[in-house]
N, CA and C atoms as a LAMMPS dump frame, in Angstrom:
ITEM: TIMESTEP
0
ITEM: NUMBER OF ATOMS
537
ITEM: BOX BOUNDS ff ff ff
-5.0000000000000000e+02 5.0000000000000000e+02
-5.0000000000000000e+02 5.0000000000000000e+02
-5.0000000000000000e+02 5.0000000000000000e+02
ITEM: ATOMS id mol type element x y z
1 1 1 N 249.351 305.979 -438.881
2 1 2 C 250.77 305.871 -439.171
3 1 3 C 251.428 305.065 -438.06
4 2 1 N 252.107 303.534 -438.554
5 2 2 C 252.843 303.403 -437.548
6 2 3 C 253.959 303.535 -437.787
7 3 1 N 254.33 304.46 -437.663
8 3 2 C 255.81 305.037 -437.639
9 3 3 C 256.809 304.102 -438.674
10 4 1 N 256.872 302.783 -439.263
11 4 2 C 257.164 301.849 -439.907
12 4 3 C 257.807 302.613 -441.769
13 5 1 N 259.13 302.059 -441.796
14 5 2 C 259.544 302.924 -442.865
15 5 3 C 259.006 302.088 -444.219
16 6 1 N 257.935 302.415 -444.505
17 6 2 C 257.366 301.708 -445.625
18 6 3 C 258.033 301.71 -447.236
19 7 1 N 258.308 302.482 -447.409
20 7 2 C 259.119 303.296 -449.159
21 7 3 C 260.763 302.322 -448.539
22 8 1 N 261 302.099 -447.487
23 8 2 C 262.365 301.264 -447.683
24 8 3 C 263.655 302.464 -447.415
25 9 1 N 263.38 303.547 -447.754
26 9 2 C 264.615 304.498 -447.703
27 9 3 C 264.947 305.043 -446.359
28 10 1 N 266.861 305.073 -446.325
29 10 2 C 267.274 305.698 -445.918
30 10 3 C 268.626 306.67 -446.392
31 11 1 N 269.146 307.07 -445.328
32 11 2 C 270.562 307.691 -446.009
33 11 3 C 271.352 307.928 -444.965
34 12 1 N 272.641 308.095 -444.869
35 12 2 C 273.423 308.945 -444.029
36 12 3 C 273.603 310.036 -444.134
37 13 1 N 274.086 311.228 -443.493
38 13 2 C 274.113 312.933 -443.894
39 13 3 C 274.977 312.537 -442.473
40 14 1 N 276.967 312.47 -443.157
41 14 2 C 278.075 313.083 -442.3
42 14 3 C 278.478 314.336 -442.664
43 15 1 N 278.806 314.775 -441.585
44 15 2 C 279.004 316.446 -441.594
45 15 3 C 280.597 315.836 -441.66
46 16 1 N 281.09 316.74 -442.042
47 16 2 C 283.267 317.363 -442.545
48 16 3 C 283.601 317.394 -441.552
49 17 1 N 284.735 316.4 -440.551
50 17 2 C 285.187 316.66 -439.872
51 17 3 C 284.659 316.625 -438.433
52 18 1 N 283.481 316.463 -438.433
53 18 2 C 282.914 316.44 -436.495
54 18 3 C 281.658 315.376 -436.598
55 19 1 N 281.603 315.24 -435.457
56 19 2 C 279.977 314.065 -435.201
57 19 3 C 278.836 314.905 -435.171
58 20 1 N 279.394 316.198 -435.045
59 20 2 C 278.121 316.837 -434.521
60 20 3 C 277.233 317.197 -436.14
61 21 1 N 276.038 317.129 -435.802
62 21 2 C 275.325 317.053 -437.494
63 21 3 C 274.841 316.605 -438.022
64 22 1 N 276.094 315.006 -438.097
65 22 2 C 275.595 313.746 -438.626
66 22 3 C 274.173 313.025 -438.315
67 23 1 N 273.423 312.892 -439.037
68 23 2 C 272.33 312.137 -438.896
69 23 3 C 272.125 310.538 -439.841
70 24 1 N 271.656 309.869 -439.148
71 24 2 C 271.029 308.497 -440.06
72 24 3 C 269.243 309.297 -440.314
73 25 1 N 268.937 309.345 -441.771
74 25 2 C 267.711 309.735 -442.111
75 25 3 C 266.824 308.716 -442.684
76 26 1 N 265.514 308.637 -442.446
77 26 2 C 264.803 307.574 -442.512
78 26 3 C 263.799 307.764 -442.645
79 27 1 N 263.582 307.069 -444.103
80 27 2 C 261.744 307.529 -444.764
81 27 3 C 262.562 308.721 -446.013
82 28 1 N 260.492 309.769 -446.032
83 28 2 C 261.097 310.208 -447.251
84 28 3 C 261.679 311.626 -446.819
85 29 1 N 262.609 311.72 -445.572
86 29 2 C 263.396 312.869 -445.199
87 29 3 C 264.68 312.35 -446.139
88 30 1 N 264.666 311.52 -446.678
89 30 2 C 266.064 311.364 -447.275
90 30 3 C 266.37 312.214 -448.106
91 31 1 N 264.851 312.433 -448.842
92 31 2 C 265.057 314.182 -450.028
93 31 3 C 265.472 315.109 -449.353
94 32 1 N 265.421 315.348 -448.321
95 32 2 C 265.899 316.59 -447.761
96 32 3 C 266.651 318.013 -448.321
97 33 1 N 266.388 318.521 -448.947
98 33 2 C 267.26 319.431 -449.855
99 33 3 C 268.121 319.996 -448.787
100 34 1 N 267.932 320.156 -447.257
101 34 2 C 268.9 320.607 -446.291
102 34 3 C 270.112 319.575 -446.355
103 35 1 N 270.243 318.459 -446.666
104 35 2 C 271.354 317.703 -446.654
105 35 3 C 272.247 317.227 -447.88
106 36 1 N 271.915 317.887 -449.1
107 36 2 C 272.756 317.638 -450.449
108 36 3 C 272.545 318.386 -451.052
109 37 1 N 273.255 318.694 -452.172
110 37 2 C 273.011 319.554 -453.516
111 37 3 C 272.6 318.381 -454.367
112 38 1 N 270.897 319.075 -455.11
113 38 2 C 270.105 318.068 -455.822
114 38 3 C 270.875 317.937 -457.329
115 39 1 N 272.156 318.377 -457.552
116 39 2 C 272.73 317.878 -459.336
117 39 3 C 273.776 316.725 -458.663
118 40 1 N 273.795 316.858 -457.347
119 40 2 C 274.829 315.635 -456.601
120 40 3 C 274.447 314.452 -456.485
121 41 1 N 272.991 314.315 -455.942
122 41 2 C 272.498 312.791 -455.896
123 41 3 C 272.469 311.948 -456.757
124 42 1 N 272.961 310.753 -456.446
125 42 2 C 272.734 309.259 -457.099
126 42 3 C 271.904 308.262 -456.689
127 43 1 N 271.254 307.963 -457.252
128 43 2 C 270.636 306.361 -456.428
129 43 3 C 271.011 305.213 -457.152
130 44 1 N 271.841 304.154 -456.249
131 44 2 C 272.174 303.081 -457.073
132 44 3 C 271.253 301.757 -456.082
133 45 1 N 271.345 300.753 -456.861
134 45 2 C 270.748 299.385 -456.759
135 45 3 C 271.607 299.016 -455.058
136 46 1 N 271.318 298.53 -454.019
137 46 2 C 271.817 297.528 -452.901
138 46 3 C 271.987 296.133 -453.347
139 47 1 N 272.8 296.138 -452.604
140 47 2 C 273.009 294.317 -452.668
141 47 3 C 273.674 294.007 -451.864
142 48 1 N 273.515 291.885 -451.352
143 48 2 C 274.236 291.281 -450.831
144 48 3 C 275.217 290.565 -451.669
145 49 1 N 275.62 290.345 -452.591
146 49 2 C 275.568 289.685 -453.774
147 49 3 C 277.406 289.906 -454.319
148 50 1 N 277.705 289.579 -452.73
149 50 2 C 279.07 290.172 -452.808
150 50 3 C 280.397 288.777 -452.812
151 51 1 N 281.948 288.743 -453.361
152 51 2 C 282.339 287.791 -453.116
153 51 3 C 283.374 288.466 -451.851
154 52 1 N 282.998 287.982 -450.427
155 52 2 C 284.016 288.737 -449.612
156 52 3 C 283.684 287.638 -448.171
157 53 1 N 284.301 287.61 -447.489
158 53 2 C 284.326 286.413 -446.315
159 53 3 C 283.887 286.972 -445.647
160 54 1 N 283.085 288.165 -445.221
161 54 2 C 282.371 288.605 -444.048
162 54 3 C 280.463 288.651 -444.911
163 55 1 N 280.179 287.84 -444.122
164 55 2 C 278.436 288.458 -444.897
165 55 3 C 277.957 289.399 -444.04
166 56 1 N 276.567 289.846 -444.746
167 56 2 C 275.729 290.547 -444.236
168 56 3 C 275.738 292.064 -444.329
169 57 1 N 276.936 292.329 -445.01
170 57 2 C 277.113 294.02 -445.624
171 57 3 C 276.403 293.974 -446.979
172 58 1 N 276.397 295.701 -447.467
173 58 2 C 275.675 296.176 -448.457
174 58 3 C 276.922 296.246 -449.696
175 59 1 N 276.473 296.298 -451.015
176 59 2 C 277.002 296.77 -451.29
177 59 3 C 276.64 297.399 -452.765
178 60 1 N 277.562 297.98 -453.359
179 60 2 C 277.254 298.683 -454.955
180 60 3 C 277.654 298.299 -455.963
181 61 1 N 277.501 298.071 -457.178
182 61 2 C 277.824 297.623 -458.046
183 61 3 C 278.628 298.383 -458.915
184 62 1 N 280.277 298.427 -459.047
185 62 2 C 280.756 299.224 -460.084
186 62 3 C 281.415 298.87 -461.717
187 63 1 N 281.554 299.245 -462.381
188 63 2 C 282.044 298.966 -463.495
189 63 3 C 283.694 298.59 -463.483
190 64 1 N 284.245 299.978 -462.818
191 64 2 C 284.981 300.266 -463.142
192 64 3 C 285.894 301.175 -462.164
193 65 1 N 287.16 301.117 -461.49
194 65 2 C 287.721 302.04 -460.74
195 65 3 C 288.996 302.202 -461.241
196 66 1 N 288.831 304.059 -461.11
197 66 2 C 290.932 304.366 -461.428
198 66 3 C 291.584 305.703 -461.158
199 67 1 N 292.198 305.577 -460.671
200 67 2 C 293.754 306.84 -459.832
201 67 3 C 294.347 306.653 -460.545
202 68 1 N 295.146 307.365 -460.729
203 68 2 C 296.439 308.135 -461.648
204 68 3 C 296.223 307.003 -462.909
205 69 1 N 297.488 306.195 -463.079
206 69 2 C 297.699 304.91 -463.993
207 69 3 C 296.649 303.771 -463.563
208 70 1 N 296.282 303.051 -462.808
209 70 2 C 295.565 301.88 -462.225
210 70 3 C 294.207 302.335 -462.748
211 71 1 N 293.729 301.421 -463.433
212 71 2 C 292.727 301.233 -463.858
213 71 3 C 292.195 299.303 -463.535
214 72 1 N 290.87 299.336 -462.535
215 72 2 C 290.332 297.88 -462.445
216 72 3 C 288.79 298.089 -462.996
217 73 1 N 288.812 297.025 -464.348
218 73 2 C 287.537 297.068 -464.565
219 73 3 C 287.009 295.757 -464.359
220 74 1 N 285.535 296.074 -464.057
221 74 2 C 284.926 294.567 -464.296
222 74 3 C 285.359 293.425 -465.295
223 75 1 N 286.374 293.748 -466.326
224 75 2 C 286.436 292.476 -466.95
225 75 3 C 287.779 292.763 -466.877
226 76 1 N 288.876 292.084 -466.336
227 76 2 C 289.911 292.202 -466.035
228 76 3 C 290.779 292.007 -468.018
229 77 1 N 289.784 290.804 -468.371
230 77 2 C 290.486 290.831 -469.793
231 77 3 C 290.602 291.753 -470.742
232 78 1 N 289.795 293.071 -470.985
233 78 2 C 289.147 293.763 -471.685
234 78 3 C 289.239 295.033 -470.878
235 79 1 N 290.089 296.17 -471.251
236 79 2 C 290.227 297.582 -470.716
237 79 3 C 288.708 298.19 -471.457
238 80 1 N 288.468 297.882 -472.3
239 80 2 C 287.218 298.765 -473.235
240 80 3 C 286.148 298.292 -472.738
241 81 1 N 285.865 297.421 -471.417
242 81 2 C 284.506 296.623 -471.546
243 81 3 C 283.403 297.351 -470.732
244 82 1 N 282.413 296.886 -471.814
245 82 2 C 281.008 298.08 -471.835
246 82 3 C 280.187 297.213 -470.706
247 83 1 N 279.429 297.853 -469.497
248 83 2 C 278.794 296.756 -468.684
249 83 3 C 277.239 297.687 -468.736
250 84 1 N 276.151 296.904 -469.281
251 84 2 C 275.171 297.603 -468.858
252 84 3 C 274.223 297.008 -467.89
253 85 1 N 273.308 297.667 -467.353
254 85 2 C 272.379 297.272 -466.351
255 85 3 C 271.619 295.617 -466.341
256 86 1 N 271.505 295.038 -467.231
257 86 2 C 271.26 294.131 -467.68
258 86 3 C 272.229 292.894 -467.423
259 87 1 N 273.555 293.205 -467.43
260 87 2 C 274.953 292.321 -467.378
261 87 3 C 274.929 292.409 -465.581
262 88 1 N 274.308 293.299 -464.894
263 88 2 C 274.969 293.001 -463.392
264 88 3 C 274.047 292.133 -462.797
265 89 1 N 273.568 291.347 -463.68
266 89 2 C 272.478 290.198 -463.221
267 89 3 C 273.92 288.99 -462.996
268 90 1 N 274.801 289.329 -463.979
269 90 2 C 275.888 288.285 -463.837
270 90 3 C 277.271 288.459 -463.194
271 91 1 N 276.989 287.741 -462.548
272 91 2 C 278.398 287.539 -460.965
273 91 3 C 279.82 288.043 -461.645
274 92 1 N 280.176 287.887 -462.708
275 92 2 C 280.977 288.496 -463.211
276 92 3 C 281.232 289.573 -463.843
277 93 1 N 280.675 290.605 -463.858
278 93 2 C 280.323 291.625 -464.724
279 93 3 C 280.302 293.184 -463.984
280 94 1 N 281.204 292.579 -462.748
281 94 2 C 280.568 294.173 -461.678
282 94 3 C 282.026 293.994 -460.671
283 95 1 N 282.392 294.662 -459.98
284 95 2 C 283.199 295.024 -458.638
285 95 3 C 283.031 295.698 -457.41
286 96 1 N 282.492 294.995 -456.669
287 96 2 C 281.599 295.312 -455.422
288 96 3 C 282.303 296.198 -454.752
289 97 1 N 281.47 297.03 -454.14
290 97 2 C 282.02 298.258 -453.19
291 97 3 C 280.913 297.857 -452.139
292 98 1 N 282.014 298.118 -450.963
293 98 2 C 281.222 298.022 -450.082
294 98 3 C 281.031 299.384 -448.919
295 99 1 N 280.035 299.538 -448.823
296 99 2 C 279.698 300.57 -448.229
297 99 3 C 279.825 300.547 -446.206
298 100 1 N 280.682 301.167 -445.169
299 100 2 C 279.944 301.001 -444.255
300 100 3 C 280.088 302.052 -443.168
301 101 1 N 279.589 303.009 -442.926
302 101 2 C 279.477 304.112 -442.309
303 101 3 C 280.629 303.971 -441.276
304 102 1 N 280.446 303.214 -440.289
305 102 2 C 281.515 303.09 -439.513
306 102 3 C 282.882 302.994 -439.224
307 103 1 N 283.078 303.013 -441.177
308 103 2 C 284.723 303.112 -440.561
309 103 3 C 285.475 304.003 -441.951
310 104 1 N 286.709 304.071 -441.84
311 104 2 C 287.015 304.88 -443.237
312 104 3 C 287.942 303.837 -443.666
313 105 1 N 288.165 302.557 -443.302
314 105 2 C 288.576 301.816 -443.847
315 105 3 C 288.376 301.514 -445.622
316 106 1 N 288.988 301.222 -447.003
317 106 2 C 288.655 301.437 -448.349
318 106 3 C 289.767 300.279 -448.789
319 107 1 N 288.807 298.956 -449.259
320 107 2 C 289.296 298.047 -449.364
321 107 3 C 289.415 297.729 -451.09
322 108 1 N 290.289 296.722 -451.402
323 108 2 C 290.73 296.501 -452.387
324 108 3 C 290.558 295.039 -452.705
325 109 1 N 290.354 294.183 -453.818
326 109 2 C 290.907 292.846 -453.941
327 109 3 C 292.059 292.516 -453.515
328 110 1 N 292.75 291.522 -452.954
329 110 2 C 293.542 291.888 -452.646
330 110 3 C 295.116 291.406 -453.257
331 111 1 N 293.902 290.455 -454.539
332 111 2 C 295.2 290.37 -456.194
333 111 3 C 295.658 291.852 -456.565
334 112 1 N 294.887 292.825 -456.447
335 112 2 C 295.038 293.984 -456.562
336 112 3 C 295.508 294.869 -455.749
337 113 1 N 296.059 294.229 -454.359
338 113 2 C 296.296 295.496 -453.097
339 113 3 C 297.684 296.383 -453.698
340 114 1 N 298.225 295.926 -454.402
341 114 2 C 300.164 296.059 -454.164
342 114 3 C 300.023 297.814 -455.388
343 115 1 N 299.31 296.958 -456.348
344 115 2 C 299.213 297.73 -457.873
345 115 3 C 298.592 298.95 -456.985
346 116 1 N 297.769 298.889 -456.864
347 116 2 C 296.55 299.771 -456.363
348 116 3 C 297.073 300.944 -455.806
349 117 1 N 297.876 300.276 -454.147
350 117 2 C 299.238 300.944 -453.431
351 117 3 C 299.706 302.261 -454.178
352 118 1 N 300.622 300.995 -455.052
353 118 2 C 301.595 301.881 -455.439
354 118 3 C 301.716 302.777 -456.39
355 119 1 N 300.561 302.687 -457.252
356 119 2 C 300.378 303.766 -458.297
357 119 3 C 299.441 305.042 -457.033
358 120 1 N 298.555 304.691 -455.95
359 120 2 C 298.155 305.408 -454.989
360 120 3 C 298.722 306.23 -454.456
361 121 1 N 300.378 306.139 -454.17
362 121 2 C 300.874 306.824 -453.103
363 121 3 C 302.47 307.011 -453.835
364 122 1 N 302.482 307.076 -455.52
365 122 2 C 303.724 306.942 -456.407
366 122 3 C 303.877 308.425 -456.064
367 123 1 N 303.414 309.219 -456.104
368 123 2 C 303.728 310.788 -456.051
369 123 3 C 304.278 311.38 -454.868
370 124 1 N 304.266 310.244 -453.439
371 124 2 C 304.155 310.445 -452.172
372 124 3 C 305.279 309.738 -451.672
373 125 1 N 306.572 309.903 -451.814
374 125 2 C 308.012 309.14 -450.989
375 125 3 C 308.165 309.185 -449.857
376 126 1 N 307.077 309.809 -448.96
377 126 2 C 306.834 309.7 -447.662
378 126 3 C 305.95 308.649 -447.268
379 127 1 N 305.302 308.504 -447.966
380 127 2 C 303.747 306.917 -448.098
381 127 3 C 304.427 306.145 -447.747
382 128 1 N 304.405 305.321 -446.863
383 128 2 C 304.894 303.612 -446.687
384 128 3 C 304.421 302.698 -445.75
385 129 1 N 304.332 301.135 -446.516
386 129 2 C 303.701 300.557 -445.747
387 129 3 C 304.149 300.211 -444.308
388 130 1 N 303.555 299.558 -443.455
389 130 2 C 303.599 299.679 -441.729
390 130 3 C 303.734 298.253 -441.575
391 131 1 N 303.264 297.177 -442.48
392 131 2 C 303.485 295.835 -442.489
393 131 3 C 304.039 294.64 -443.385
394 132 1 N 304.26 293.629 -443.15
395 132 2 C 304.816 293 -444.284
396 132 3 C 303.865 292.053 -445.188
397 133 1 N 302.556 291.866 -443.963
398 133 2 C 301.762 291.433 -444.961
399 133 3 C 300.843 292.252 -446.044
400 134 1 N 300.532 291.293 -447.009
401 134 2 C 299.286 292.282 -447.767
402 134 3 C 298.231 292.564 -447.872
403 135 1 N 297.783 292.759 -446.659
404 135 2 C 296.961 293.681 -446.495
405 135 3 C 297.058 294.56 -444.927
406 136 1 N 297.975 295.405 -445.18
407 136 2 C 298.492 296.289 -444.28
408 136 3 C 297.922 297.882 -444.518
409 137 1 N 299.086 298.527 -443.629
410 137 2 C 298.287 300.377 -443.35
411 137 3 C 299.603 300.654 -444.756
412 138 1 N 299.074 301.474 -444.638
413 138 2 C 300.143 302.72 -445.845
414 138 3 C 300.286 303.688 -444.207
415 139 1 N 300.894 304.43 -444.545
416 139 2 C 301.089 305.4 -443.619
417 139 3 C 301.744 306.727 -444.508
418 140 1 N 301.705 307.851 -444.152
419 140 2 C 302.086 309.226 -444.948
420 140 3 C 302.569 309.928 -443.734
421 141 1 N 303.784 310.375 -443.826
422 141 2 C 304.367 311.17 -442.874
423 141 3 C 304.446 312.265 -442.654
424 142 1 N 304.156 313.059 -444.217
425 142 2 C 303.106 314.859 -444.014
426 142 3 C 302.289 314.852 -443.391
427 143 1 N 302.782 315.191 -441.854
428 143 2 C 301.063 315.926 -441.507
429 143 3 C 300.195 317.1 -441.507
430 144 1 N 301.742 317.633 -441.979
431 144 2 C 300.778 319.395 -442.453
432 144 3 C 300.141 319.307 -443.771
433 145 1 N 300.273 318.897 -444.872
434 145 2 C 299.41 318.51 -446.177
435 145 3 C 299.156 316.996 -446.212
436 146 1 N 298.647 316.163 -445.658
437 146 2 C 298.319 314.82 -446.024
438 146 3 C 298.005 314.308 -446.896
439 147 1 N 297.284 314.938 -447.391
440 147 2 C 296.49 314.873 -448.934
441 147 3 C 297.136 315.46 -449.952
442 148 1 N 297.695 315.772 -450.02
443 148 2 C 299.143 316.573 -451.148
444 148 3 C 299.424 315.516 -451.956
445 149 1 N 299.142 315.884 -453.349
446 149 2 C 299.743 314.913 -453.973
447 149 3 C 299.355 313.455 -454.4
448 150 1 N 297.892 313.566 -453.618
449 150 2 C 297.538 311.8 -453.788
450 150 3 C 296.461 312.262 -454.829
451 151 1 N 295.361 310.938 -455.552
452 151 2 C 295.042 310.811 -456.511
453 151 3 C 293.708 311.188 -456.452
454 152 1 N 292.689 311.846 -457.252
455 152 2 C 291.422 310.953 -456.77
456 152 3 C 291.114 309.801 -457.537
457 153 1 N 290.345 308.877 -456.494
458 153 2 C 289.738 307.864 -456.9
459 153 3 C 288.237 308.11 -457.709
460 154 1 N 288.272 307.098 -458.901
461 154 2 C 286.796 307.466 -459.537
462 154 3 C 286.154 305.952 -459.504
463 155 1 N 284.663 306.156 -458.966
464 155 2 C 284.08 304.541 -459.384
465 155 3 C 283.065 304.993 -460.265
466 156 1 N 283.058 303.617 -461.373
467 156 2 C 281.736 303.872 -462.101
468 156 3 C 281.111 302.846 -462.276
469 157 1 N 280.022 303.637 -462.088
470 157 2 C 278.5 302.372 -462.273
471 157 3 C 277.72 303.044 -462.743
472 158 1 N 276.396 302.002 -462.589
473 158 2 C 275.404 302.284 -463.116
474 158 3 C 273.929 302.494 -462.24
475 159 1 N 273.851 304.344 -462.501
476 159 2 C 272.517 304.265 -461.034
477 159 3 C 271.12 303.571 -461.552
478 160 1 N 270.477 303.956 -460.895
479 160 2 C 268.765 303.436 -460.831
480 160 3 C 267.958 303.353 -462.292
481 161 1 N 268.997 304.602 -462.699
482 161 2 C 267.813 305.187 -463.818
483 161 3 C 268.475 304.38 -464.944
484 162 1 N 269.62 303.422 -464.937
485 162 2 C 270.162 303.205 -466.244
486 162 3 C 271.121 303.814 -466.627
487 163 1 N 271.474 305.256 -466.226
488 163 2 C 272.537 306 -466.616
489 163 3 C 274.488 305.423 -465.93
490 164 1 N 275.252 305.552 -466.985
491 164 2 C 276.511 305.107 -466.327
492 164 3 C 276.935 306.346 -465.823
493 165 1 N 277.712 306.886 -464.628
494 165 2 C 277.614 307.495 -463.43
495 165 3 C 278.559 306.964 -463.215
496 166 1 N 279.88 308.531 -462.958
497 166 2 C 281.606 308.705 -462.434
498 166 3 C 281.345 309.47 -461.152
499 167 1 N 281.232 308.828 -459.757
500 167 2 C 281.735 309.524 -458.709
501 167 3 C 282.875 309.673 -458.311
502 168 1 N 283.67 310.899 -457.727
503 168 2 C 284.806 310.91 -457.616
504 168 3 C 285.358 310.976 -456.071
505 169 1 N 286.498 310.676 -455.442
506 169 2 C 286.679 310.331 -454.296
507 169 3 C 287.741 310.956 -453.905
508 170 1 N 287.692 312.388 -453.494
509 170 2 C 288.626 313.404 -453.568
510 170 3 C 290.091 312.872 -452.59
511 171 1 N 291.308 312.706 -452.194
512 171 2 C 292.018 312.843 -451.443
513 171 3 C 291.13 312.934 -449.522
514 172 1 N 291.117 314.404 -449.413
515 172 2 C 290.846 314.407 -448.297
516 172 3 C 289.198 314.055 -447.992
517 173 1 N 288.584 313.135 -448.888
518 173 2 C 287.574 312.218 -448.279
519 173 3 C 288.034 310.933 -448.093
520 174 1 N 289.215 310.674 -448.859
521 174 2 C 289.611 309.272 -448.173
522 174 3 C 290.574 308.929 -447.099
523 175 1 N 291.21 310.491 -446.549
524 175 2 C 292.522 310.535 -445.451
525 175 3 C 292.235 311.671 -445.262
526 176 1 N 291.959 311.104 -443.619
527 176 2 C 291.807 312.144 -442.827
528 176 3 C 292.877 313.669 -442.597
529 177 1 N 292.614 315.408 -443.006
530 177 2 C 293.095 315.93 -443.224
531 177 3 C 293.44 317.273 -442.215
532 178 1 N 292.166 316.643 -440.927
533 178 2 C 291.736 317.289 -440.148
534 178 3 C 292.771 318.32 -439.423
535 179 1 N 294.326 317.234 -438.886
536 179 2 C 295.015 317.724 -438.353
537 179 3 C 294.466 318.763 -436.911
């Protein structure tokens, strides 16, 4: 054995709220049943295959994302449009997410930043932006409920196996609630 991660896999396992925990896992500890509930896991496809001015990140392929009213699908023309595994061979047919441990930053197109916003933080008259350009902070001025009131986010794609697959992106996984 030279120690060499042959199978290709890894994963992250962040613990709620502290560093302490967190591990980068590597090889086939990624099954780990100590680090997920097994009806939770997904495995989706990687890629570089992204349209964004920074290279060299990962990313996922989604169908489809939507909070409250805002709905962005892969085919901007077509609210009903069906994308299967087969179609994300084509550059048009998907909406990249990009994945990157390091930050909680959660980016948007940014034809889409304003819409996105404001159906995001419509429930929230404390929400407001911090800049004049577009692509600025939101800011929320509850700090005893932060998460009060905001949406979850859902992306959908398509995992490994072919199946289309709704993860959901609760409030206080996307703003910090720690206080």
């Amino acid at each position: 054995d030279n120690e060499e991660n042959s199978n290709g896999k890894f994963a992250f396992y962040l613990s709620r709220h502290s560093d302490s925990g967190s591990k980068l896992i590597i090889g086939d500890d990624v099954y780990n049943e100590n680090y997920y509930e097994t009806d939770q896991i997904q495995t989706f496809d990687i890629n570089d295959n992204i349209d964004y001015e920074i290279k060299g990140l990962w990313s996922i392929h989604f169908q489809s994302i939507k909070q409250n009213g805002y709905h962005l699908t892969s085919d901007d023309d077509d609210d009903e449009t069906i994308v299967t595994q087969e179609d994300t061979e084509d550059d048009s047919s998907y909406i990249s997410a990009i994945f990157d441990t390091g930050t909680t930053y959660i980016g948007v197109p940014s034809t889409e930043y304003d819409s996105f916003m404001k159906e995001l933080t419509k429930n929230r008259p404390d929400c407001s932006s911090e800049s004049s350009s577009s692509q600025d902070v939101y800011v929320c001025q509850d700090i005893i409920n932060p998460t009060a009131n905001l949406p979850t986010i859902a992306f959908t794609g398509i995992n490994t196996n072919g199946e289309t697959i709704t993860m959901n992106l609760d409030p206080a996984s996307y703003l910090d609630d720690s206080n």
